[in-house]
PQR file with spaces between the fields and no chain letter, atoms N, CA, C, O and H, PARSE charges and radii, in Angstrom:
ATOM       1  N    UNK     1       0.844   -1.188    0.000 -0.4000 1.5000
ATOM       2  CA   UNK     1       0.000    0.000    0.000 -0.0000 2.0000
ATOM       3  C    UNK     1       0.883    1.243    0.000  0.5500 1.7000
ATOM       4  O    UNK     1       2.062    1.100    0.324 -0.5500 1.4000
ATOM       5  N    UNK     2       0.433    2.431   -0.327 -0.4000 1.5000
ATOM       6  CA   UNK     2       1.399    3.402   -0.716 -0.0000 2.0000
ATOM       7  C    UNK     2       1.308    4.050    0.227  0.5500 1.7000
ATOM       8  O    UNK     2       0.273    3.897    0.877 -0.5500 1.4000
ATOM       9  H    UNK     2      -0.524    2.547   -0.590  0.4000 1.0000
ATOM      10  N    UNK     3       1.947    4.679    0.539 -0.4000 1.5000
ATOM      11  CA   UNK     3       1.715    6.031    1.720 -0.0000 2.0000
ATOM      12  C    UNK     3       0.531    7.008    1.847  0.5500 1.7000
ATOM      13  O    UNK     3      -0.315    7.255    2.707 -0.5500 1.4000
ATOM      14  H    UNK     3       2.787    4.803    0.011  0.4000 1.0000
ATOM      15  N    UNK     4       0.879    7.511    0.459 -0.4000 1.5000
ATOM      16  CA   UNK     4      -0.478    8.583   -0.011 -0.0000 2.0000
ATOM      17  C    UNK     4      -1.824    8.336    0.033  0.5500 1.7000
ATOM      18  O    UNK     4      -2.672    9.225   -0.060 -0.5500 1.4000
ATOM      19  H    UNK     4       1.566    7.310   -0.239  0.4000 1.0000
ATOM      20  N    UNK     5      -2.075    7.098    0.178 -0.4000 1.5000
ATOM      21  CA   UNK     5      -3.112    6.361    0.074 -0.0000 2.0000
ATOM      22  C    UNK     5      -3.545    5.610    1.538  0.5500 1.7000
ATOM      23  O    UNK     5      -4.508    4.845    1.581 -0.5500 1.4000
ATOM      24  H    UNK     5      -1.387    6.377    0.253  0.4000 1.0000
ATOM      25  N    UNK     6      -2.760    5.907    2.671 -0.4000 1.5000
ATOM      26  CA   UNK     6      -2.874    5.558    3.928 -0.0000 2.0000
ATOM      27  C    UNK     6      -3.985    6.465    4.435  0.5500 1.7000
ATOM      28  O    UNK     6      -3.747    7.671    4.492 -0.5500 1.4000
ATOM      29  H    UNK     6      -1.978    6.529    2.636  0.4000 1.0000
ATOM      30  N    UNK     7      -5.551    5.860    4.928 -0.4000 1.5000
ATOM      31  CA   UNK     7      -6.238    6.674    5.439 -0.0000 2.0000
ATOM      32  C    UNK     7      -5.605    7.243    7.175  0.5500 1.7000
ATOM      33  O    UNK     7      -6.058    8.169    7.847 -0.5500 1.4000
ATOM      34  H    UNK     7      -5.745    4.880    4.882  0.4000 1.0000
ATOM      35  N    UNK     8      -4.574    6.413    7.477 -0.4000 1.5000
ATOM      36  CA   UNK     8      -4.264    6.440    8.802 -0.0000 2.0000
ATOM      37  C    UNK     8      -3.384    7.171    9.045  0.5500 1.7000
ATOM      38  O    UNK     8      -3.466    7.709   10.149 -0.5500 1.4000
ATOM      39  H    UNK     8      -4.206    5.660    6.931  0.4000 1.0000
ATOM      40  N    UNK     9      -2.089    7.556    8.117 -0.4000 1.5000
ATOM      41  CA   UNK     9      -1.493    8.497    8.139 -0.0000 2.0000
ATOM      42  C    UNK     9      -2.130   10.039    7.360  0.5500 1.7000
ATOM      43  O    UNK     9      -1.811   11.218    7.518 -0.5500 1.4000
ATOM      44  H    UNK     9      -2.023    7.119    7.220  0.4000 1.0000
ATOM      45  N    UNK    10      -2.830    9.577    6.760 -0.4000 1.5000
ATOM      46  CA   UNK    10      -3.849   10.988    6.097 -0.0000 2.0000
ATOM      47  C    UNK    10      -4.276   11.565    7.432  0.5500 1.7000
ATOM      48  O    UNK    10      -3.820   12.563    7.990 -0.5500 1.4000
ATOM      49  H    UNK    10      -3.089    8.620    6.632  0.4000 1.0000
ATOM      50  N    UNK    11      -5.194   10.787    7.822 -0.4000 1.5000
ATOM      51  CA   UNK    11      -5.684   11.699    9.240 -0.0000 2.0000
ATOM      52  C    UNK    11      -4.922   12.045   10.239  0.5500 1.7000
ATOM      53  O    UNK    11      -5.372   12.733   11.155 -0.5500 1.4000
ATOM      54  H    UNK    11      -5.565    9.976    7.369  0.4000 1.0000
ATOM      55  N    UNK    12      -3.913   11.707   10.216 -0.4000 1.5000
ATOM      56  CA   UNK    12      -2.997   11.977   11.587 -0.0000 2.0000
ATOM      57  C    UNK    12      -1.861   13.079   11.141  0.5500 1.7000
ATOM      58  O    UNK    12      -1.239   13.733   11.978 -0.5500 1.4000
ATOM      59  H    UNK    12      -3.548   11.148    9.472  0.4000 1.0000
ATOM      60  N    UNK    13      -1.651   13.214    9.631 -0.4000 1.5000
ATOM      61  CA   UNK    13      -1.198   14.429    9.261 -0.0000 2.0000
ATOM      62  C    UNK    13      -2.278   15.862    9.382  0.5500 1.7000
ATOM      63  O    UNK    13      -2.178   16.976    9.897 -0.5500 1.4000
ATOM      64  H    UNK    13      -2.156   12.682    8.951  0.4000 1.0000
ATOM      65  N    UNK    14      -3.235   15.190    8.669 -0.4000 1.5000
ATOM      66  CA   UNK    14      -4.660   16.493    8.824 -0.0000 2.0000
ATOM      67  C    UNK    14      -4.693   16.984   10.445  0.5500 1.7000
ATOM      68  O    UNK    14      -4.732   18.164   10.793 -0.5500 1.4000
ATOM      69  H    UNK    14      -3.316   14.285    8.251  0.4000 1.0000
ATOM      70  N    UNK    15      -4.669   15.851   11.337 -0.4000 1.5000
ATOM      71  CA   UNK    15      -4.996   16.450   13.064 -0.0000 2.0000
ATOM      72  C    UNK    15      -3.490   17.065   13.420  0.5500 1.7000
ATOM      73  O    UNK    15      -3.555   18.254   13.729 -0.5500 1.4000
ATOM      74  H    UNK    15      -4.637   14.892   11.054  0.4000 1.0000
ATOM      75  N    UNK    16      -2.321   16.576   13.439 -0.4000 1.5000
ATOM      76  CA   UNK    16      -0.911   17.543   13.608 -0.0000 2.0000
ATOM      77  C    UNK    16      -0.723   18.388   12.650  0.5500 1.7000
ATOM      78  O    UNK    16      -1.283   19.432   12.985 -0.5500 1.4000
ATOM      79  H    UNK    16      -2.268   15.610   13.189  0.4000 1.0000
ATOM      80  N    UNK    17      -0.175   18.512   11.515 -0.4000 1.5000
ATOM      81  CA   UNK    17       0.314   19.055   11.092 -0.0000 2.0000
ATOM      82  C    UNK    17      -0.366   20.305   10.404  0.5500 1.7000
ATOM      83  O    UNK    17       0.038   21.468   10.407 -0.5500 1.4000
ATOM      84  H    UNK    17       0.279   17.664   11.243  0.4000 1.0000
ATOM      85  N    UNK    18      -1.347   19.848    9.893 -0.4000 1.5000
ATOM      86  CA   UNK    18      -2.646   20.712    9.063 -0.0000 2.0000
ATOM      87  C    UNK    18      -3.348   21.350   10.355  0.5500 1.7000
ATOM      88  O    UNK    18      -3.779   22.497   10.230 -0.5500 1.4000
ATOM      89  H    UNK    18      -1.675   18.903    9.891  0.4000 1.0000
ATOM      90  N    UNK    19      -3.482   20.763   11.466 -0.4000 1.5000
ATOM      91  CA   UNK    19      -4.221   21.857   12.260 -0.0000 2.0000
ATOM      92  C    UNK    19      -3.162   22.755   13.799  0.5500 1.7000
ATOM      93  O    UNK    19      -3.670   23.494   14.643 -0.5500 1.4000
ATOM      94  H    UNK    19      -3.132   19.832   11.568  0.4000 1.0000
ATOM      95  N    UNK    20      -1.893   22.417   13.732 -0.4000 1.5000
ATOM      96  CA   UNK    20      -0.547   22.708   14.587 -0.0000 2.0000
ATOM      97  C    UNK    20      -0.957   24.178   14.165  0.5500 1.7000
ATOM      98  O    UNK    20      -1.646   24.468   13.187 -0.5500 1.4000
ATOM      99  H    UNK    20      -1.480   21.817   13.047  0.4000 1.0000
ATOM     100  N    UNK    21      -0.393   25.069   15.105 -0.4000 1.5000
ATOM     101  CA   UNK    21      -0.552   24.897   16.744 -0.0000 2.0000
ATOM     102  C    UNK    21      -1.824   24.956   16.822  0.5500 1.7000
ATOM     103  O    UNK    21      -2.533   25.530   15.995 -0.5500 1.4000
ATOM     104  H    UNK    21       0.166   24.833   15.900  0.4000 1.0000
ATOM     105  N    UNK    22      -2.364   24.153   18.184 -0.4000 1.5000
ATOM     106  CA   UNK    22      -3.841   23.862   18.154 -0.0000 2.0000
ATOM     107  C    UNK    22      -4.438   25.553   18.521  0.5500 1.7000
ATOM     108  O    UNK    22      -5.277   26.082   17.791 -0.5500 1.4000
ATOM     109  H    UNK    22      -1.788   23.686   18.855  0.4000 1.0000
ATOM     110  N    UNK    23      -3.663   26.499   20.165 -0.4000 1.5000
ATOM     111  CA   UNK    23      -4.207   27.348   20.423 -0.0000 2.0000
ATOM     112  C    UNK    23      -3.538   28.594   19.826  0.5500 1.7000
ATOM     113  O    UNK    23      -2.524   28.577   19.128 -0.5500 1.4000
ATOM     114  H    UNK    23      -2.982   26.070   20.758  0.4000 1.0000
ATOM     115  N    UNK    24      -4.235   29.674   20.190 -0.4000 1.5000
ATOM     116  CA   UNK    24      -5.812   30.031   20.247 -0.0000 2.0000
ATOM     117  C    UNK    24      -6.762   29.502   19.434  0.5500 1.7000
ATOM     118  O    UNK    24      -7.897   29.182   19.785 -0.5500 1.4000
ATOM     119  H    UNK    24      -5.059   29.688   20.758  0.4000 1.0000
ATOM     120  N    UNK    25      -6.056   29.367   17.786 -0.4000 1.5000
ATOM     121  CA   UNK    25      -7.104   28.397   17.194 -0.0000 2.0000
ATOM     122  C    UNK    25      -6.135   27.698   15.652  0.5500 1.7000
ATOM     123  O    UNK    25      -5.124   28.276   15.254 -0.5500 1.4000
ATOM     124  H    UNK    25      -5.134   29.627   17.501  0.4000 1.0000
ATOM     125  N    UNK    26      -6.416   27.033   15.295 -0.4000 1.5000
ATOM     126  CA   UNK    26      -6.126   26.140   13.869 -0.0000 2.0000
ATOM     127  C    UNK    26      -5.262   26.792   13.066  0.5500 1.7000
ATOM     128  O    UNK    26      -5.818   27.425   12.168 -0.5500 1.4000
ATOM     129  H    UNK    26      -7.237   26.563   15.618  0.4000 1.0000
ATOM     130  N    UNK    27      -4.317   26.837   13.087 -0.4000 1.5000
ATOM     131  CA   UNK    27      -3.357   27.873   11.778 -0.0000 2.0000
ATOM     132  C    UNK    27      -4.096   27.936   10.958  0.5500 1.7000
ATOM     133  O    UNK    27      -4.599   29.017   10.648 -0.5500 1.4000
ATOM     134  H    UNK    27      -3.865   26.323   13.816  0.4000 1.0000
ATOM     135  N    UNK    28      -4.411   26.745   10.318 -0.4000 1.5000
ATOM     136  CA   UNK    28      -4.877   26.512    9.028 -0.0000 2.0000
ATOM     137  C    UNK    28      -6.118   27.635    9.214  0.5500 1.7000
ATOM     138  O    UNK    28      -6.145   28.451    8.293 -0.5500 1.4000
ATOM     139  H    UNK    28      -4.003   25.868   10.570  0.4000 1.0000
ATOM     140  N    UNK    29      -6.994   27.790   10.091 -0.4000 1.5000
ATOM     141  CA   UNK    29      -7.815   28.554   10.541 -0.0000 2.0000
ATOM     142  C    UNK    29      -8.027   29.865    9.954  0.5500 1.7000
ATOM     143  O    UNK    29      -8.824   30.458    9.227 -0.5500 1.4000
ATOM     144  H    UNK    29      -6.972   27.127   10.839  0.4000 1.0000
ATOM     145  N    UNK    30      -6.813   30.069   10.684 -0.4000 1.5000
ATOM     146  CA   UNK    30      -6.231   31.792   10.988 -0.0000 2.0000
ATOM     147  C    UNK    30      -6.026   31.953    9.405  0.5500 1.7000
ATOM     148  O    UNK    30      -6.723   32.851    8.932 -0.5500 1.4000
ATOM     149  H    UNK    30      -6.166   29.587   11.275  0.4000 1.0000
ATOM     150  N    UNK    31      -5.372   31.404    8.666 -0.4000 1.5000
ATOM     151  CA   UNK    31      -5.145   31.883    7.382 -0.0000 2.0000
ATOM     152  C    UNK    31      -6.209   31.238    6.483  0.5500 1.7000
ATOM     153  O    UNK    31      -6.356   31.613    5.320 -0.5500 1.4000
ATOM     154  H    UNK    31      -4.806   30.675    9.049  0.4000 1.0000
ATOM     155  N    UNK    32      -6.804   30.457    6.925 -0.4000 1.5000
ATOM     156  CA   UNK    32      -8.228   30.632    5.995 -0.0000 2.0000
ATOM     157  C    UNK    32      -9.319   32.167    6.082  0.5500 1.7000
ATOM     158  O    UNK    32     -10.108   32.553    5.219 -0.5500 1.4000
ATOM     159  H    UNK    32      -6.685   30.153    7.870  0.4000 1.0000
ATOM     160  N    UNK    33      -9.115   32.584    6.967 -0.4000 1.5000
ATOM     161  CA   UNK    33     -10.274   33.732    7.520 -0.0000 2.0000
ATOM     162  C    UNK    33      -8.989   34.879    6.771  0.5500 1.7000
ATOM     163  O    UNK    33      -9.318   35.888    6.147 -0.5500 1.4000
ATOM     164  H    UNK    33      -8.475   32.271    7.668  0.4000 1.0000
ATOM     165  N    UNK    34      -8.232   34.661    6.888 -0.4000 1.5000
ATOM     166  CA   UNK    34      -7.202   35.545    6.161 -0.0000 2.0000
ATOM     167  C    UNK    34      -7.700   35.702    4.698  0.5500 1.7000
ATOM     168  O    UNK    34      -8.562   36.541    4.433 -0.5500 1.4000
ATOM     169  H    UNK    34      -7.965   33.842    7.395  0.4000 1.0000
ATOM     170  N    UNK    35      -7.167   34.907    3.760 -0.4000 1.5000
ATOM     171  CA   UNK    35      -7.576   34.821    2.654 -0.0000 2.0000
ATOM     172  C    UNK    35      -8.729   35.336    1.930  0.5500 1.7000
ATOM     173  O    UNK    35      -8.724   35.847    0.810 -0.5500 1.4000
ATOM     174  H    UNK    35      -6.467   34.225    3.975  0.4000 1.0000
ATOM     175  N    UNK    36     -10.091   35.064    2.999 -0.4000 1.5000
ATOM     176  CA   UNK    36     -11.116   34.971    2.598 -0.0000 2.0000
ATOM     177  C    UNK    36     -11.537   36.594    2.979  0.5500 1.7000
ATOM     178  O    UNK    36     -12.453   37.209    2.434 -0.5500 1.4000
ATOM     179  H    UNK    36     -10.095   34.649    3.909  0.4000 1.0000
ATOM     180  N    UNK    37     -10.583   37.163    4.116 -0.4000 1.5000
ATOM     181  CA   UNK    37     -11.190   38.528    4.049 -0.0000 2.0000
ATOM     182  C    UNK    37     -10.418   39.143    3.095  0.5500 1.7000
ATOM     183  O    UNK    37     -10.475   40.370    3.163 -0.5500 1.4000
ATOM     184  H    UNK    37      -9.838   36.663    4.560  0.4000 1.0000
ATOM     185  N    UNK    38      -9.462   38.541    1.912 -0.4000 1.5000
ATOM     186  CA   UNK    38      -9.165   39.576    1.220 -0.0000 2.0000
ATOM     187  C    UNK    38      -7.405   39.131    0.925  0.5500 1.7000
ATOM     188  O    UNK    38      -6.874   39.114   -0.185 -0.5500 1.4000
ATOM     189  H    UNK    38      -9.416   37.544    1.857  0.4000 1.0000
ATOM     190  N    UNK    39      -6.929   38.895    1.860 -0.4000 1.5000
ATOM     191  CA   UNK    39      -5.449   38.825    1.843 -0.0000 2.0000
ATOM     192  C    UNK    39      -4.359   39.492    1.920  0.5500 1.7000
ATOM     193  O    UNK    39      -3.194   39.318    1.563 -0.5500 1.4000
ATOM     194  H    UNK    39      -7.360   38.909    2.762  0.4000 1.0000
ATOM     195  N    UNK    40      -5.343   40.830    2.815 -0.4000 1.5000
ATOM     196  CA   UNK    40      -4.240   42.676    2.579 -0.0000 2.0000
ATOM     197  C    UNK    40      -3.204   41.889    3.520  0.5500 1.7000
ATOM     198  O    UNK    40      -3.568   41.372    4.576 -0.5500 1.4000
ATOM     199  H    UNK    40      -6.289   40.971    3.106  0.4000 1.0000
ATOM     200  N    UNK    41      -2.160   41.850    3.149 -0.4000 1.5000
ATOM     201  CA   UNK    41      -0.867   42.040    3.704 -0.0000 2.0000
ATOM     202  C    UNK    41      -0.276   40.602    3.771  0.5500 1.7000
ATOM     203  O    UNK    41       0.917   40.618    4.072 -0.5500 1.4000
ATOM     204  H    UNK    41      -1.864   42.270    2.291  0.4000 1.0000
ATOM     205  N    UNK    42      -0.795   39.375    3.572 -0.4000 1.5000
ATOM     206  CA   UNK    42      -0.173   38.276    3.551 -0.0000 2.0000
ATOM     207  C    UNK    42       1.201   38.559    2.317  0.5500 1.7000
ATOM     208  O    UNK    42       1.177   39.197    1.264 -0.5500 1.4000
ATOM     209  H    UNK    42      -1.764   39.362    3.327  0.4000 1.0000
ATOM     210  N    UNK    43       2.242   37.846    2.933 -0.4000 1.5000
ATOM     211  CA   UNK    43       3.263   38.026    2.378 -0.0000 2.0000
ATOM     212  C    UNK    43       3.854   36.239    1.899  0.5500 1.7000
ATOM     213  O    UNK    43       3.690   35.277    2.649 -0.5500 1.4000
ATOM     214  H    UNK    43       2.262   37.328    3.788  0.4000 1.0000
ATOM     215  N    UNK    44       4.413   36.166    0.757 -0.4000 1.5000
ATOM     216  CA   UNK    44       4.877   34.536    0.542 -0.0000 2.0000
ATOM     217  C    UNK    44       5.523   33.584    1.583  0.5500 1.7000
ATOM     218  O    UNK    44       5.629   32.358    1.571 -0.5500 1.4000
ATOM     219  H    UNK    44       4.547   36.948    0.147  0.4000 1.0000
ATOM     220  N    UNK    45       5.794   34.210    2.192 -0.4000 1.5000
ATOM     221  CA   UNK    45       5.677   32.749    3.940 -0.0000 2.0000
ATOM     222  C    UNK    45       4.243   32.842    4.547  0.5500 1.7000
ATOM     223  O    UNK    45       4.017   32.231    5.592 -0.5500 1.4000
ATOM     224  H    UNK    45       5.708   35.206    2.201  0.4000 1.0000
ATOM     225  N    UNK    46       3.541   33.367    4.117 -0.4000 1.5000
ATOM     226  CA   UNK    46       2.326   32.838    4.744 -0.0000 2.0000
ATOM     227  C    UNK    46       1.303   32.185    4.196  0.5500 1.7000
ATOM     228  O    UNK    46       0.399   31.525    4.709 -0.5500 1.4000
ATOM     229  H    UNK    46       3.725   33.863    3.268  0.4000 1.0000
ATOM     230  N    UNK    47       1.679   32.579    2.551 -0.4000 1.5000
ATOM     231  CA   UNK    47       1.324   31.655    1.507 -0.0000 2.0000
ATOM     232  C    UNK    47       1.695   30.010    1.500  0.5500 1.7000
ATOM     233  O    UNK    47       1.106   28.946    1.311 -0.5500 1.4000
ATOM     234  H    UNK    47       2.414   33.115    2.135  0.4000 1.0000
ATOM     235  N    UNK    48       3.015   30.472    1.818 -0.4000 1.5000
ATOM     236  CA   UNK    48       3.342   29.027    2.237 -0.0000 2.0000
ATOM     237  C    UNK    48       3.393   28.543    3.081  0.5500 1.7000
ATOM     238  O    UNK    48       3.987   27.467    3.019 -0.5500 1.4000
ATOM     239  H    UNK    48       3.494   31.336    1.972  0.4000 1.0000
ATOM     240  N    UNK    49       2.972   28.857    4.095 -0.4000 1.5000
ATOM     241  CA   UNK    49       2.645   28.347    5.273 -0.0000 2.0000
ATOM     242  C    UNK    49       1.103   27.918    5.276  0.5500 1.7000
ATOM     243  O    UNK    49       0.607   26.955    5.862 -0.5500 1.4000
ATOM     244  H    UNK    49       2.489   29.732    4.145  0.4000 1.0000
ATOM     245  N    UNK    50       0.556   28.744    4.583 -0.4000 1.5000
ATOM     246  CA   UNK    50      -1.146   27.975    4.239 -0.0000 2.0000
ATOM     247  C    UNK    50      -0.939   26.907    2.805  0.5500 1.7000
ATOM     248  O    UNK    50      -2.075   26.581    2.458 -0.5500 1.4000
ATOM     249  H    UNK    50       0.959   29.525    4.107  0.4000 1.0000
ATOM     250  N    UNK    51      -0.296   26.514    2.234 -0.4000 1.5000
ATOM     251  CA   UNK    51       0.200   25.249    1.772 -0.0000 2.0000
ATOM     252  C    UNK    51       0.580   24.463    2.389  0.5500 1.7000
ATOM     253  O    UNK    51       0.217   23.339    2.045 -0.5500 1.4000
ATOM     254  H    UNK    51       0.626   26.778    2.516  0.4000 1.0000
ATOM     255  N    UNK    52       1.168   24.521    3.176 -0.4000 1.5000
ATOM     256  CA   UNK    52       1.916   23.612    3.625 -0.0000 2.0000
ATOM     257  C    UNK    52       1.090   22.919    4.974  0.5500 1.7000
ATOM     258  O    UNK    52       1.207   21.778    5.422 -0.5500 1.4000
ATOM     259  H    UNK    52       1.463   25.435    3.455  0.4000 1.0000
ATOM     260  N    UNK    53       0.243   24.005    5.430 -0.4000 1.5000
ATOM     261  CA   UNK    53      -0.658   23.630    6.415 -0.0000 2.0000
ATOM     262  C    UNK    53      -2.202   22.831    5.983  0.5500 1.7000
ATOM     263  O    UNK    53      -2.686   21.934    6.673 -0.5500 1.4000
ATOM     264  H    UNK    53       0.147   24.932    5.066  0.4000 1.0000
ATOM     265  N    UNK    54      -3.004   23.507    4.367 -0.4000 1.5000
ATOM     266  CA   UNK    54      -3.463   22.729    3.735 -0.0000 2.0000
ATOM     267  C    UNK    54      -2.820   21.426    3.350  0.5500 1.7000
ATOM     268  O    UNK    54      -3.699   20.572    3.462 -0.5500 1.4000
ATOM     269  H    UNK    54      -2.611   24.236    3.807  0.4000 1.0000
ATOM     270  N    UNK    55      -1.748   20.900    2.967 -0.4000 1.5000
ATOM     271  CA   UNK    55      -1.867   20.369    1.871 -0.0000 2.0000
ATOM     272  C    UNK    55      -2.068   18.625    2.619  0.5500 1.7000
ATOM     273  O    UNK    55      -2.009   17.584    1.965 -0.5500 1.4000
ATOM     274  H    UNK    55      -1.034   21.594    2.876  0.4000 1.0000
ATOM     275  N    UNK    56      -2.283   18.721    3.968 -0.4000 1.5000
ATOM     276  CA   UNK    56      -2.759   16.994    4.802 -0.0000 2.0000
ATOM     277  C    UNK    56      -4.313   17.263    4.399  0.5500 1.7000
ATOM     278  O    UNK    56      -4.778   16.142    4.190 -0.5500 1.4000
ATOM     279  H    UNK    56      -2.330   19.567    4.499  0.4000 1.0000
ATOM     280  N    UNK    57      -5.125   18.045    4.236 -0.4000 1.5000
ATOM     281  CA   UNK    57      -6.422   18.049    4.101 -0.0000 2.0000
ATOM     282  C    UNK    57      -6.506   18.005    2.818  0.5500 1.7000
ATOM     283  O    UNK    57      -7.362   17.152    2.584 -0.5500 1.4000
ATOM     284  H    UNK    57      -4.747   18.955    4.405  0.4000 1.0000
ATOM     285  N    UNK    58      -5.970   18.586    1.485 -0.4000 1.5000
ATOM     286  CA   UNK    58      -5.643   18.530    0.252 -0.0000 2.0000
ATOM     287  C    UNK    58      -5.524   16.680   -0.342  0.5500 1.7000
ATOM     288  O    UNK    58      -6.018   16.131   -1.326 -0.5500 1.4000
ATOM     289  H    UNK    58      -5.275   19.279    1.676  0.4000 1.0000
ATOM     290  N    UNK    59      -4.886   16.295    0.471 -0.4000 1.5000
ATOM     291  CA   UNK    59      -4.817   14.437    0.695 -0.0000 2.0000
ATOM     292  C    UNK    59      -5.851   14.047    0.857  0.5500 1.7000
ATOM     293  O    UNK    59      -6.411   13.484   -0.084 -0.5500 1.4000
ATOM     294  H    UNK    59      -4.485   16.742    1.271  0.4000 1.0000
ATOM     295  N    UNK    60      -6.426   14.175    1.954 -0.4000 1.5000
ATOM     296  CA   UNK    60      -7.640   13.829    2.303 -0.0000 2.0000
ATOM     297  C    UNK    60      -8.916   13.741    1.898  0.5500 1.7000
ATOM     298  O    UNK    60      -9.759   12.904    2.221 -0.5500 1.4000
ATOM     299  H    UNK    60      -5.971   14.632    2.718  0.4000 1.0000
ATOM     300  N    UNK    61      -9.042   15.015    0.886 -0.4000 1.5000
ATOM     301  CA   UNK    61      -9.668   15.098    0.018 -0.0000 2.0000
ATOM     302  C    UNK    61      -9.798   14.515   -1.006  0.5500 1.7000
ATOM     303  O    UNK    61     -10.929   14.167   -1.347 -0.5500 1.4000
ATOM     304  H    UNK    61      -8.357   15.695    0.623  0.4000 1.0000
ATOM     305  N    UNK    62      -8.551   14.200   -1.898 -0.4000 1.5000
ATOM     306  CA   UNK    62      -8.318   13.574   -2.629 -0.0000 2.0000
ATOM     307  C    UNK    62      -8.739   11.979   -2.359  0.5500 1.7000
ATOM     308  O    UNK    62      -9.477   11.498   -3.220 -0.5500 1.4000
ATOM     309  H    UNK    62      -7.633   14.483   -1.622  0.4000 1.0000
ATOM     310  N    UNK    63      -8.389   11.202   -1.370 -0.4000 1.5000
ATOM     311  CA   UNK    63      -8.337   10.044   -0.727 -0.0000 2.0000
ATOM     312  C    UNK    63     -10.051    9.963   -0.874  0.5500 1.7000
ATOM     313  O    UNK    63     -10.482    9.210   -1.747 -0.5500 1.4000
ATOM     314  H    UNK    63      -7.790   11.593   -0.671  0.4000 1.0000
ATOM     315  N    UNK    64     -10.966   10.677   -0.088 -0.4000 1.5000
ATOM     316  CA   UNK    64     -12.434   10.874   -0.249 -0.0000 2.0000
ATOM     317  C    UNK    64     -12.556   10.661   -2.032  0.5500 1.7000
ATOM     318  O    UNK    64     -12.513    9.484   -2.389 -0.5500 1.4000
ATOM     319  H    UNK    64     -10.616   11.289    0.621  0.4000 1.0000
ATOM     320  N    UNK    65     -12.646   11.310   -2.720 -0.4000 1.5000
ATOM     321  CA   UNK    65     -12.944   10.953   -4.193 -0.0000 2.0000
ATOM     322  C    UNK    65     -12.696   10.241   -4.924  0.5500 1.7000
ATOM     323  O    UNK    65     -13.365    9.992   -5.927 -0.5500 1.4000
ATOM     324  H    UNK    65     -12.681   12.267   -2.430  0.4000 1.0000
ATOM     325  N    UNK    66     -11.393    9.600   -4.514 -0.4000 1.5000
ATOM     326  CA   UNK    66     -10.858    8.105   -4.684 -0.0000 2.0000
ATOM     327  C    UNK    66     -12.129    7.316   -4.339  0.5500 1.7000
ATOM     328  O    UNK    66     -13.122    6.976   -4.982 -0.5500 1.4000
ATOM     329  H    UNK    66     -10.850    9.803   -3.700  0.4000 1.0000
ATOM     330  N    UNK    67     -11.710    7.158   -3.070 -0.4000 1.5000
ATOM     331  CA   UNK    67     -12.944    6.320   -2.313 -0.0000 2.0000
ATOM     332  C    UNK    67     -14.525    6.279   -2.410  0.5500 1.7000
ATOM     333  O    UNK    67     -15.165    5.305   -2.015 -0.5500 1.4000
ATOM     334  H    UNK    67     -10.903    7.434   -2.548  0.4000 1.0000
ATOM     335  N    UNK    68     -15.071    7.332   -2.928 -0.4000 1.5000
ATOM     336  CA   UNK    68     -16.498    7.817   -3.871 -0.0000 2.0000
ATOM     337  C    UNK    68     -16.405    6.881   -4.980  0.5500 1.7000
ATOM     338  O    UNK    68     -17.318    6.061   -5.068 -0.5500 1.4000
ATOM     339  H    UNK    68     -14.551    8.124   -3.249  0.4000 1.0000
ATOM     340  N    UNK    69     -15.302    6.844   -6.003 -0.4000 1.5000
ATOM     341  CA   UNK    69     -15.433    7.079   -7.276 -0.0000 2.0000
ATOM     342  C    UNK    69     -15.439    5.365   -7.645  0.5500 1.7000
ATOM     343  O    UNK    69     -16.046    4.793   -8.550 -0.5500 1.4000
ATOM     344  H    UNK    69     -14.560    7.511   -5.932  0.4000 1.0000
ATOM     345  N    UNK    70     -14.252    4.617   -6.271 -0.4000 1.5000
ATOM     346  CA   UNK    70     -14.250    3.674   -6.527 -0.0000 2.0000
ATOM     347  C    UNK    70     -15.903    2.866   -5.815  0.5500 1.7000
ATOM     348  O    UNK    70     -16.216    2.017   -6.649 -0.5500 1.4000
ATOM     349  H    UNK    70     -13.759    5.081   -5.535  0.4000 1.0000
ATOM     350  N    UNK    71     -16.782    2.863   -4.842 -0.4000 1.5000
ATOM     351  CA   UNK    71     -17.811    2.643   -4.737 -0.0000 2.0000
ATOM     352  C    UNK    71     -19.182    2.915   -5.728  0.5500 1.7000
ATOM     353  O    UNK    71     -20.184    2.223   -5.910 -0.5500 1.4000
ATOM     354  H    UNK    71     -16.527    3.552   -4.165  0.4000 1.0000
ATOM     355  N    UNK    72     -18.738    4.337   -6.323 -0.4000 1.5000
ATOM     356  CA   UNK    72     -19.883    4.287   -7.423 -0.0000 2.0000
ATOM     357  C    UNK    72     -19.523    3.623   -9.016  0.5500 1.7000
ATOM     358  O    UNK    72     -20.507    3.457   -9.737 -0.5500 1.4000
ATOM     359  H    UNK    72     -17.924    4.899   -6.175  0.4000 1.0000
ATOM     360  N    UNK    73     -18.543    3.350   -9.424 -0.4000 1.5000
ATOM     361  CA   UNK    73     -18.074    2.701  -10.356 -0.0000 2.0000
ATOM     362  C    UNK    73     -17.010    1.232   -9.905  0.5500 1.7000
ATOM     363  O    UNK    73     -15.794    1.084  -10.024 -0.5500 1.4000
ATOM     364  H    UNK    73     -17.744    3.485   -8.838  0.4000 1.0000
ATOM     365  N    UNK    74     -18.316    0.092   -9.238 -0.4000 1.5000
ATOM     366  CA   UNK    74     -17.601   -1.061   -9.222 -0.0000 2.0000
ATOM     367  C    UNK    74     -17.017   -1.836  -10.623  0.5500 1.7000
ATOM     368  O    UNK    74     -16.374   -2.881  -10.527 -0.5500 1.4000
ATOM     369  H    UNK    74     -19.304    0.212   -9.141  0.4000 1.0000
């Protein structure tokens, strides 16, 4: 089995790494509400830091449509 394809390491990257540091709230969080109000002042480390903080849920996602695609097309 491949890595990428591990639902067990998918989720356990999504809960550390994608949601680190937990307080006050979710990085991933903080720069989602960022983005979405606009993005005045984000600078390319924070771009990449919301990559890099997406990209265990980005998996996960992926892994979900896998897993759809293979149940509706046995």
């Amino acid at each position: 089995m491949n890595i990428i394809n591990n639902w067990k390491i998918i989720i356990l990257l999504c809960l550390t790494l994608g949601l680190a540091p937990f307080f006050p709230e979710p990085h991933i969080w903080g720069k989602l509400r960022w983005v979405y109000g606009g993005a005045i002042g984000m600078k390319f480390m924070d771009w990449f830091d919301l990559v890099l903080h997406g990209f265990p849920f980005v998996l996960f996602i992926r892994l979900l449509i896998l897993k759809l695609k293979d149940l509706l097309n046995p």
